[in-house]
N, C-alpha and C positions, 0 to 999 in steps of 0.2 A: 504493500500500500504506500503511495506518495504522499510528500509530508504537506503537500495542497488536500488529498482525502480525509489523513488525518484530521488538517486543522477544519475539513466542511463538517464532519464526522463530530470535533469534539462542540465547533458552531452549534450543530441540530440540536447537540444533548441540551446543551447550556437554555436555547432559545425553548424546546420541548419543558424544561424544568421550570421553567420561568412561567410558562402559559400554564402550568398545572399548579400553580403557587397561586396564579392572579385569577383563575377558574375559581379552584376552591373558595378563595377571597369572596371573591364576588357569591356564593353559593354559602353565605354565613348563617342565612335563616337555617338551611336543611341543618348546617353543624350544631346549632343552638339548640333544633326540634329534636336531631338522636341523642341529646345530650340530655335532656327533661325524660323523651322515651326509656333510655337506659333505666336514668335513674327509679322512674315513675315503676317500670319493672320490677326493680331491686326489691322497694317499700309497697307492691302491689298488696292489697288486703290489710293495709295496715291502718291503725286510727290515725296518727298522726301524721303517717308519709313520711315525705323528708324533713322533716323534725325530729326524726329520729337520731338524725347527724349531731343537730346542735346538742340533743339528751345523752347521746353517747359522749358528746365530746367533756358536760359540764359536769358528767358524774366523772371521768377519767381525772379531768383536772382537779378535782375536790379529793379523791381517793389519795394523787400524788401529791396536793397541797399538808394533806394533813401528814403522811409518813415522810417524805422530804423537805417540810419546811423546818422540821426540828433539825433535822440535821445541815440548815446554814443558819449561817449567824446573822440573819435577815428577819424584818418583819413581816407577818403576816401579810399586811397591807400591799408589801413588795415583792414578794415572793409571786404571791396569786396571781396578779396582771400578768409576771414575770414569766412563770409558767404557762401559764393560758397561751400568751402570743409566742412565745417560742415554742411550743409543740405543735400551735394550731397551722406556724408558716412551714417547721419543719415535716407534717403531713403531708404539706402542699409538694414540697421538694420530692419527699421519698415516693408519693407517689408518680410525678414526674417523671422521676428513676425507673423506678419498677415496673409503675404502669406503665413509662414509656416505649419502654423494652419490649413489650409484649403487644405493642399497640396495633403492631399491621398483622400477627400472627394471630391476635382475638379479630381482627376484621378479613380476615382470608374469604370467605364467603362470600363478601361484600363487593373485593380487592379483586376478586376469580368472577364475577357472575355481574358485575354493572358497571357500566363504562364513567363511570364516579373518576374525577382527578385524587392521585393516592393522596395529597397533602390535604384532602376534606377527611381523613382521619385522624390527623393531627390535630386540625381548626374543633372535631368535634372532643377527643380528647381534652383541648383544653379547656374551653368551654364546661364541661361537665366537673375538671376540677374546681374550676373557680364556682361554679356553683357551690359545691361540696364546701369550698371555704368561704364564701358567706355566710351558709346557717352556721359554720363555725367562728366565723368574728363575731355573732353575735353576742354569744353570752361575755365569749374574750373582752369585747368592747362593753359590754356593762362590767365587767369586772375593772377594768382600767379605770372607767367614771366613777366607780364607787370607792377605788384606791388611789383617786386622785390623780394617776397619772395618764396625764392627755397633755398635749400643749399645740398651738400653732405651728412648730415647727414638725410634728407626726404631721398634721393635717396638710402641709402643704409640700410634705414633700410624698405623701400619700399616690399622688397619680403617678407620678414617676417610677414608684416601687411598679404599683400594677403597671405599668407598660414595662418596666424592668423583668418581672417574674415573668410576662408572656413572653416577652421574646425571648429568654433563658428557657422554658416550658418546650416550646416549639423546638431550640436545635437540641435541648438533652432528648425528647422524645424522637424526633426525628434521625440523628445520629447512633444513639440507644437502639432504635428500631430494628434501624439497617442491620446493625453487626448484630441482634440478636436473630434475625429472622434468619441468619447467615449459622450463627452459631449457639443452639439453642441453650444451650449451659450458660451464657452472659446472664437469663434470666434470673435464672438460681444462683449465682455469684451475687449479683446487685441488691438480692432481698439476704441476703449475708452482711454485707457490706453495709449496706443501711442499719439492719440490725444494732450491727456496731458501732455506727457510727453515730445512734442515737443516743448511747450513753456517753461517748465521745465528744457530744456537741451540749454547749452549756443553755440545755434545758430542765431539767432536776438538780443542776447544781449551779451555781453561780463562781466565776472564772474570780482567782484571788490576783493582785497585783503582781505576781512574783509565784516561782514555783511552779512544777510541774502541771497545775492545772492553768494558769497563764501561757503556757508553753502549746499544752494542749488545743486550747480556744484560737489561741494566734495562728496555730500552723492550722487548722481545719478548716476549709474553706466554705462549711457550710456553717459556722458561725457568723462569717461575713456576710454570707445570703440574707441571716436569720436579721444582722446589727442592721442591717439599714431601714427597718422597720420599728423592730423591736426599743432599736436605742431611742429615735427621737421619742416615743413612746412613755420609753421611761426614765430618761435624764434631759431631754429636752435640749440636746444639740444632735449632729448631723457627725454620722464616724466616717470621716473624708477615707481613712484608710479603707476601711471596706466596702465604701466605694468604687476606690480605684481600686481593691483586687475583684468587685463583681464585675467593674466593666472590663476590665481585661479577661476574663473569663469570657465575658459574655462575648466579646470580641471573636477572641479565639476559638470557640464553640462556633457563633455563626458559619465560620472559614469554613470549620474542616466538616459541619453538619451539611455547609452547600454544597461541597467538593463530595459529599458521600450521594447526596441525593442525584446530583447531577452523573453522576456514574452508573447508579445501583438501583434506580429507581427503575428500570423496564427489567431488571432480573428479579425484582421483589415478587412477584406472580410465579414464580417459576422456585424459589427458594421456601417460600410459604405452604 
C-alpha cells in the first residue's frame, strides 16, 4: 500500500469517527430516553423507583459516619458532608471505570443489530450516571446545608466540574471500552483496582498534613478528581493543584481515547 492510501485510508477513519461522535451528539434525546429506560427497569415494581438511589446512598453514608467518624479527629459536622460528597463523586468515577469497560460489550445486541453510531452508547452511559448522581447529591447536599458547608466559591465553580466529569466520563468509558471489548479480563482487573483504591482515596479517612496518608492522597489521582469539588465544598477555596493534575489527565485521556476510537471503532462488532 502507498503512503498516499495510507494517508486516504487513515483520512476516512478520522472523518468516519468524527461523523459518528457528531451523529450521536445530535441523537441526545434517544441517549437520555435509554438512560430513564434502563434505569426505570432496574427499580420496575418498586414504590419508590429511583429513590431508591438516594435511600441506599443516605443509609451507606450514616452506617460509615457513625463507625468512621470516631476514628478521625474530626467533627461530626465535618466529617458527614465530608463523607457524603466524597463517596457520592467517587461512585461516579468507579462506575465510569467499570461500567465503562463493559459499556459496548452490555450493548453488543444493540452494536450487532441497528445501524445506531457506537458513541450513542457512550452519550447514553453517561447520561444514566449522572442521573444516578443526582438522586445522590441530594441528600449529600442537605447534609452540606445542615453542616454549614456551602460557599460561592462550590457554587461557581460547580458547572465546570460537571463539564469536567463528562468529558473525563466519555474518554475513560470510551478508551476503557475498546481494550476491554478486546481483552475481556481488563473488566475484572478494574472492579479490583477500584476496590482498592476506595480505601486508598481519602473518603473514610481524612489525609493528615504529613505522613504516609499525605503521601497517599497526593500521589492518587482520584483524590484530585474527588478535591475539585469536594474542597471548594468544604474549605471554600479552589485546589489549583488538582486542577492542573485533572486537566492534564483529562488532556491526555482525550488523545489516546480519540486515537483508540478512530482505529478500533469498525472492529468493535466483530471483537464483541
Amino acid at each position: 500500500m502507498s503512503a498516499s492510501q495510507t494517508t486516504i485510508s487513515s483520512g476516512e477513519r478520522k472523518h468516519d469517527a468524527r461523523n459518528d461522535v457528531f451523529r450521536a451528539a445530535a441523537m441526545w434525546r434517544l441517549a437520555l430516553a435509554n438512560a430513564f429506560m434502563e434505569l426505570d427497569q432496574r427499580y420496575r415494581r418498586t414504590f419508590i423507583g429511583k429513590w431508591w438511589i438516594a435511600l441506599t446512598f443516605l443509609l451507606f453514608v450514616g452506617v460509615k459516619v457513625v463507625i468512621f467518624g470516631a476514628l478521625n479527629n474530626v467533627s461530626l459536622q465535618f466529617f458527614a458532608p465530608y463523607l457524603a460528597m466524597g463517596y457520592m463523586l467517587f461512585r461516579f468515577i468507579s462506575q465510569s471505570v467499570t461500567g465503562g469497560a463493559a459499556v459496548f460489550i452490555s450493548s453488543q445486541s444493540w452494536i450487532k443489530t441497528e445501524p445506531l453510531p457506537i458513541s450513542i452508547h457512550l452519550f447514553s452511559f453517561l447520561a444514566k450516571n449522572f442521573i444516578m448522581m443526582f438522586f445522590m447529591a441530594i441528600p449529600a447536599l442537605i447534609l452540606c446545608f445542615w453542616a454549614g458547608r456551602y460557599s460561592w466559591v462550590a457554587l461557581g465553580s460547580l458547572p465546570f466540574v460537571v463539564v469536567l466529569y463528562a468529558i473525563n466520563h466519555l474518554w475513560v468509558s470510551c478508551l476503557l471500552g475498546i481494550i476491554a471489548a478486546r481483552f475481556r479480563d481488563v473488566v475484572y482487573v478494574l472492579v479490583t483496582v477500584m476496590q482498592v483504591l476506595y480505601f486508598a482515596t481519602p473518603i473514610l479517612w481524612v489525609p493528615t498534613e504529613t505522613g504516609i496518608r499525605a503521601w497517599a492522597a497526593a500521589l492518587n489521582p482520584l483524590t484530585h478528581y474527588i478535591a475539585v469539588l469536594r474542597d471548594p465544598m468544604m474549605y471554600g477555596t479552589v485546589p489549583w493543584i488538582s486542577w492542573a493534575v485533572v486537566m492534564s489527565m483529562t488532556i491526555i485521556g482525550c488523545i489516546l481515547a480519540a486515537i483508540a476510537f478512530v482505529r478500533y471503532r469498525k472492529k468493535l462488532v466483530y471483537w464483541i
